[in-house]
Each structure stands twice: as structure tokens, then as C-alpha cells.
MMTF fields as JSON, N, C-alpha, C and O atoms, coordinates in Angstrom:
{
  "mmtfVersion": "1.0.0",
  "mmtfProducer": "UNKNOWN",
  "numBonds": 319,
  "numAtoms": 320,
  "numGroups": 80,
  "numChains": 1,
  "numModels": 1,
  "chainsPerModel": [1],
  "groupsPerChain": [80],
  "chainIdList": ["A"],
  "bondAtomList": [4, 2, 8, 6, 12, 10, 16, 14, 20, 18, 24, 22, 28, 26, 32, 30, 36, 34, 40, 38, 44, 42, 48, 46, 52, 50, 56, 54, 60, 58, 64, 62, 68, 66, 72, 70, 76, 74, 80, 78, 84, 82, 88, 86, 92, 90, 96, 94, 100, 98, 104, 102, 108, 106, 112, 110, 116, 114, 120, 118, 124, 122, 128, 126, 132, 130, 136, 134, 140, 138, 144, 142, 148, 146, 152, 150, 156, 154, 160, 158, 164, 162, 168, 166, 172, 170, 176, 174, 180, 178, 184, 182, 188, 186, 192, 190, 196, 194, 200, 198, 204, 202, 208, 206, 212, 210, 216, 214, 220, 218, 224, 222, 228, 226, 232, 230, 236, 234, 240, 238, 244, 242, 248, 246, 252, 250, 256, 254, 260, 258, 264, 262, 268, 266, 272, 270, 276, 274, 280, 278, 284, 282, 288, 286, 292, 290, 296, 294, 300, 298, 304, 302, 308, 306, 312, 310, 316, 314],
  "bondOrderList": [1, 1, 1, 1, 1, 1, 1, 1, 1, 1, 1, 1, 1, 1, 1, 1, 1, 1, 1, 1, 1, 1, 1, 1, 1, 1, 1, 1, 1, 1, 1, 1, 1, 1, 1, 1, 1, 1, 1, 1, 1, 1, 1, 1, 1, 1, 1, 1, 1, 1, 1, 1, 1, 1, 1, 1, 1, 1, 1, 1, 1, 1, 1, 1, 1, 1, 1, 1, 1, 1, 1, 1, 1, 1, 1, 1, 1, 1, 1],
  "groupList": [{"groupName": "UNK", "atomNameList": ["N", "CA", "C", "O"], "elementList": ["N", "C", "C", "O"], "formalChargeList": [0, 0, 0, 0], "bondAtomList": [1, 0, 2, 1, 3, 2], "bondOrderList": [1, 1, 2], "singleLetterCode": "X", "chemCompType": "L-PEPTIDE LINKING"}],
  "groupTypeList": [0, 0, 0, 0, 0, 0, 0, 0, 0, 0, 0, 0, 0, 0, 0, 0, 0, 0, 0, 0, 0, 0, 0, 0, 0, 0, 0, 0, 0, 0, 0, 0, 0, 0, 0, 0, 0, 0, 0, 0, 0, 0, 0, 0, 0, 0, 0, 0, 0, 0, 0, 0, 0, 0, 0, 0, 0, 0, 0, 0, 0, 0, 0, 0, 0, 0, 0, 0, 0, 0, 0, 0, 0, 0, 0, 0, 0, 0, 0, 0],
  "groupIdList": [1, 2, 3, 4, 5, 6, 7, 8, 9, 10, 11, 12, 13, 14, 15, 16, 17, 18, 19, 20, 21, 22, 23, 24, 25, 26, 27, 28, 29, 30, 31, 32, 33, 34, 35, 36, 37, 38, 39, 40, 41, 42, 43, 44, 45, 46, 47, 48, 49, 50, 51, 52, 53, 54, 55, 56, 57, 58, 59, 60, 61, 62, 63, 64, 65, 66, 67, 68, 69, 70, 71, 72, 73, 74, 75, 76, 77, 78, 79, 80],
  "secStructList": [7, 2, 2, 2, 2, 2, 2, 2, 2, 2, 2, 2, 2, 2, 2, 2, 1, 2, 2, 2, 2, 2, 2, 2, 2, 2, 2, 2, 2, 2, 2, 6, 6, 6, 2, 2, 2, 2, 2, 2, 2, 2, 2, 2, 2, 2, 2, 2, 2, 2, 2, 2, 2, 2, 2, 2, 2, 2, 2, 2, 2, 2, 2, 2, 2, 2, 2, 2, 2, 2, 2, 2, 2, 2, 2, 2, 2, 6, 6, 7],
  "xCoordList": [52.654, 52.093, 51.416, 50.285, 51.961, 51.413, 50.174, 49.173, 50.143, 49.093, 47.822, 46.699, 48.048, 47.061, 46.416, 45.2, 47.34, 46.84, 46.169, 45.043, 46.596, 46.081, 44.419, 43.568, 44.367, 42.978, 42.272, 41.09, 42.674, 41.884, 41.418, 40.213, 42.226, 42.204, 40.697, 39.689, 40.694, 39.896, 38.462, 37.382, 38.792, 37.34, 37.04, 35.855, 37.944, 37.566, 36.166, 34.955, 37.215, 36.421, 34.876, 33.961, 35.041, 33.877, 32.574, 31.491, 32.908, 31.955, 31.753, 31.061, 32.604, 32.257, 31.146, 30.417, 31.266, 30.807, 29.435, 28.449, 29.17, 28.058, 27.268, 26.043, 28.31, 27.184, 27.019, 26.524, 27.523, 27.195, 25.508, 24.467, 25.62, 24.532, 23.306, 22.211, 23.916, 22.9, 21.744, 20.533, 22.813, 22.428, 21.671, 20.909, 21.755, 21.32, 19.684, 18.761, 19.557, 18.134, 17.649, 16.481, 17.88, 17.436, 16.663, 15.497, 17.425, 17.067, 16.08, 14.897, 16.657, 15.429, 14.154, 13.194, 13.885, 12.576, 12.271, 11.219, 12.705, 12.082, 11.785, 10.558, 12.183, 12.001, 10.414, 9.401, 10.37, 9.352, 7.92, 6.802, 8.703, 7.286, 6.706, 5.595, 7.739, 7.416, 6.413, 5.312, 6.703, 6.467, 4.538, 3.743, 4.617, 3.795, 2.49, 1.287, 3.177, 2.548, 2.105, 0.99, 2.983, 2.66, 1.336, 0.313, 1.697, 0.482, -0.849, -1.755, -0.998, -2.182, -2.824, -3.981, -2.257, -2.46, -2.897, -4.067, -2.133, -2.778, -3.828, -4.346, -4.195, -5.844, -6.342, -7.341, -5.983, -7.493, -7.54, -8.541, -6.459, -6.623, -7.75, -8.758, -7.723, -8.344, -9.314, -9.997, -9.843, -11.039, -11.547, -12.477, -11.264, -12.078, -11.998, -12.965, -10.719, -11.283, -12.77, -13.76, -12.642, -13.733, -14.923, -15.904, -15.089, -16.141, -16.7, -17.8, -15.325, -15.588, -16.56, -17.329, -16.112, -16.127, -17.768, -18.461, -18.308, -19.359, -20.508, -21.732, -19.846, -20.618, -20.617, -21.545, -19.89, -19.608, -20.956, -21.862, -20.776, -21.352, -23.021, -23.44, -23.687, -24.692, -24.93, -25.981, -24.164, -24.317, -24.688, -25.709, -23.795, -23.832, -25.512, -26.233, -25.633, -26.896, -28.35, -29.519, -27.742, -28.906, -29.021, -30.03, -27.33, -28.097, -28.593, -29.179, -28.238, -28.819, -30.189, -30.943, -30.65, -32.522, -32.997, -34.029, -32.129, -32.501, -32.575, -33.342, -31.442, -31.19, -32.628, -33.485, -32.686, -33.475, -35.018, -35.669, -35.307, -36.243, -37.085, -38.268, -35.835, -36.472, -36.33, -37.236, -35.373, -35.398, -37.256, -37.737, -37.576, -38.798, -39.659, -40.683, -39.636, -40.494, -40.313, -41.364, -39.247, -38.715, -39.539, -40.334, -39.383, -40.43, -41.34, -41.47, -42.356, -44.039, -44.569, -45.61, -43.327, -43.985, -43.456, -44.148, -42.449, -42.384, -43.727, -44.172, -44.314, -45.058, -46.512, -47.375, -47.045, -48.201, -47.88, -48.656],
  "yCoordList": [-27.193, -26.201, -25.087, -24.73, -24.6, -23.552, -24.212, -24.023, -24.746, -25.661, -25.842, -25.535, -26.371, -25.983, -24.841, -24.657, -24.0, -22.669, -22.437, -21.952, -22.668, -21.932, -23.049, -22.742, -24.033, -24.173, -23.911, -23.644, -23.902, -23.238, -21.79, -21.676, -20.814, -19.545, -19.752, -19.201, -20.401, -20.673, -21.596, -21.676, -22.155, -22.499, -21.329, -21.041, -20.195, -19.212, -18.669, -18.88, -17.731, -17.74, -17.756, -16.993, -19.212, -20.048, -20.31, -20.633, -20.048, -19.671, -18.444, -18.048, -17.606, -15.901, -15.271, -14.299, -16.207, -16.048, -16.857, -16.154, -17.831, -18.648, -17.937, -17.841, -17.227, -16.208, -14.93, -14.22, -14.27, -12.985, -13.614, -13.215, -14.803, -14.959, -15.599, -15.741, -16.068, -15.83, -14.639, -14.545, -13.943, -12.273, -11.523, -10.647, -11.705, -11.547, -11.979, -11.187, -13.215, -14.303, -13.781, -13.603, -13.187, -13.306, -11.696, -11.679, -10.712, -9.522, -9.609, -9.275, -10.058, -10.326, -10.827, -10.467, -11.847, -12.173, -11.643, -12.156, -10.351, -9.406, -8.815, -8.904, -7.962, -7.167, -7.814, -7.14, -8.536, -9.518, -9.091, -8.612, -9.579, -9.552, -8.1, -7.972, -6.985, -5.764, -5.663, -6.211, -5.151, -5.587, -5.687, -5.011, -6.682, -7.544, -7.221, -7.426, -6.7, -6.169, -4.524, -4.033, -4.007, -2.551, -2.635, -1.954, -3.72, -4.305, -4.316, -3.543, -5.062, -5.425, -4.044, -3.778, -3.263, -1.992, -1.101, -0.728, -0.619, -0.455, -0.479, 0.465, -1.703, -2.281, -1.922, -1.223, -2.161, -1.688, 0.091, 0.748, 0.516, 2.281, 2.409, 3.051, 2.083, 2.052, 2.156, 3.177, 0.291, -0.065, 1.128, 1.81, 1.339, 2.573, 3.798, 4.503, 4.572, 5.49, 5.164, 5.895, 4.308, 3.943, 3.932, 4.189, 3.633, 3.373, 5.106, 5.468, 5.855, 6.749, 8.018, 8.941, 7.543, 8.457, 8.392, 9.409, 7.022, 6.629, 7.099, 7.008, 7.536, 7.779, 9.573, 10.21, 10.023, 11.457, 11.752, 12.553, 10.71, 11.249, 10.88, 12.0, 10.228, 9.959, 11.535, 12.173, 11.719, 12.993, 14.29, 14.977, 14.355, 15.218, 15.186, 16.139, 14.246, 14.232, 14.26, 14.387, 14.095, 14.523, 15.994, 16.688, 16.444, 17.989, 18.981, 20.064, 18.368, 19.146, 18.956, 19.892, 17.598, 17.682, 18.574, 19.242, 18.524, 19.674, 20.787, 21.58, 20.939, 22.777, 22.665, 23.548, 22.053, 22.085, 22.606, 23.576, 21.615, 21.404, 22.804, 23.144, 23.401, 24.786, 25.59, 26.423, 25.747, 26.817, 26.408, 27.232, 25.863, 25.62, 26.037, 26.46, 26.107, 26.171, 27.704, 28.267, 28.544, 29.931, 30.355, 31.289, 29.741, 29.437, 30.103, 31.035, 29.307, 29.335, 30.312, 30.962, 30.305, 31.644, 33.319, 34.274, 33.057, 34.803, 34.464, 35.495, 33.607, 33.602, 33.905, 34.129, 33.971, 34.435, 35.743, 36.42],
  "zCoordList": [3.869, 4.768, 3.985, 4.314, 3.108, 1.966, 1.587, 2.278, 0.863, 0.145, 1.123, 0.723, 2.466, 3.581, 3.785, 3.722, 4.056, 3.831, 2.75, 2.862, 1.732, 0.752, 0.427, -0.408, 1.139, 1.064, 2.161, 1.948, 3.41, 4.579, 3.765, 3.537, 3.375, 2.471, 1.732, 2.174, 0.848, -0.074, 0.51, -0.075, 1.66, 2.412, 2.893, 2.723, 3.668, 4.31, 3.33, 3.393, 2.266, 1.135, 1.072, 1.384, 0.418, 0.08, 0.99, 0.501, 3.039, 3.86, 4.226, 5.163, 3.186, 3.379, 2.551, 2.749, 1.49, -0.012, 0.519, 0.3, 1.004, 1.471, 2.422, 2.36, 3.682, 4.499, 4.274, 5.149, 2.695, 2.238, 1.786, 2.309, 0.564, 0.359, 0.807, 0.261, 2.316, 3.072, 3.671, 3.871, 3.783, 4.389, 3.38, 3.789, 2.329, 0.955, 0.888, 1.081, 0.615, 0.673, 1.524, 1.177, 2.99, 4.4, 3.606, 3.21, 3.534, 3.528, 2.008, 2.071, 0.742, -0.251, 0.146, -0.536, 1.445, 1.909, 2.736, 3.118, 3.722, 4.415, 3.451, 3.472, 2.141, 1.775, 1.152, 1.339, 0.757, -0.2, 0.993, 0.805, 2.285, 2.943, 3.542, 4.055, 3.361, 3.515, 2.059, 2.123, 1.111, 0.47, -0.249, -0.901, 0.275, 0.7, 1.518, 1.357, 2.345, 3.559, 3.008, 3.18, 2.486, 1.853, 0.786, 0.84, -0.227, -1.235, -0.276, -0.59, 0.753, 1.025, 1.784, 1.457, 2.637, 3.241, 1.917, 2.004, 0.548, -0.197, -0.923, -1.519, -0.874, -1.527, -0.405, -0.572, 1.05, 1.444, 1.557, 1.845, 1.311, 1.43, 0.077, 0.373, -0.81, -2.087, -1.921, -2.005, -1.423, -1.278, -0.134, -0.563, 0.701, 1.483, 0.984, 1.274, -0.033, -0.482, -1.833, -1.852, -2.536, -3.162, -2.573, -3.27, -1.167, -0.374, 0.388, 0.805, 0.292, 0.534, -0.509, -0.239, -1.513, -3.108, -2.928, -2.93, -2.767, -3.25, -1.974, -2.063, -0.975, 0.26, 0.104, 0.603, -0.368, -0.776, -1.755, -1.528, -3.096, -4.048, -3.265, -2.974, -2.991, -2.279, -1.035, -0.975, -0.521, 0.525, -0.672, -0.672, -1.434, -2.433, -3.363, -3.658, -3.532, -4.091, -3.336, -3.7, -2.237, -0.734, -0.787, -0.912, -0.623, -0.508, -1.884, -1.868, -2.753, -4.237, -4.336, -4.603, -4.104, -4.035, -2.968, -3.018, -1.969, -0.836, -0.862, -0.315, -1.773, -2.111, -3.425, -3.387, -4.005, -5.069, -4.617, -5.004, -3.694, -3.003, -2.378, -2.381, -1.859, -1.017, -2.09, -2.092, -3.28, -4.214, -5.043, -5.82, -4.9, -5.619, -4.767, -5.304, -3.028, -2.267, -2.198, -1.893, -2.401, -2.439, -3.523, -3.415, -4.491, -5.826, -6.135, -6.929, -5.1, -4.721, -4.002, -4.098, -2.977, -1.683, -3.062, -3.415, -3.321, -4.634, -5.453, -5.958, -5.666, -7.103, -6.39, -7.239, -4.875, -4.077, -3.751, -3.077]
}
């Protein structure tokens, strides 16, 4: 009777130990696909701030020929 026990005991065990590391795997591959999911949301924050940088520096260089533009025309009208 002991001896029974003491392997029912030790199966107990052994399917406690089996559905810890289940729970384990389960939560390592959510985490994987969070993750995952965080990676790809990243690249595209990137890729649009990059897209942004480059739409900035273009605006930026619109209004400096502009400002340029009238300081030369400010220029012409002091120099009559």
C-alpha cells in the first residue's frame, strides 16, 4: 500500500512538473509573439519617423530659399 502511494506521489509529481512546464512554453511563446509584435510596430515607427525627418528637411529648405528670396528682393527695393 505504501509503495502505491509512494508512486501515485511521484506520478503526482511528475504531471505537476509536466503542467508547470507547460505553463512555462505557453507563456515563453506569448511572450515571443508580443515581442514580435512590438519589433514590427517599431520598424514601422522608424520608418515613418525617417519619412518624417526627410519631409521636414525638404519644408525647411522651402522656406530658407523663401526667406532668402525676399531678403534679396528687400535687397533691391533699399538699393533704389
Amino acid at each position: 500500500m505504501k509503495r502505491a502511494l509512494g508512486i501515485l506521489f511521484c506520478c503526482t509529481l511528475v504531471l505537476a512538473a509536466g503542467l508547470g512546464v507547460a505553463v512555462l512554453q505557453a507563456t515563453v511563446h506569448q511572450d515571443a509573439g508580443e515581442l514580435d509584435r512590438l519589433t514590427k510596430e517599431s520598424e514601422a515607427f522608424e520608418l515613418k519617423r525617417a519619412h518624417l525627418e526627410e519631409e521636414n528637411a525638404r519644408i525647411e529648405l522651402g522656406v530658407r530659399e523663401q526667406w532668402n528670396a525676399t531678403e534679396m528682393k528687400e535687397g533691391e527695393v533699399e538699393e533704389l
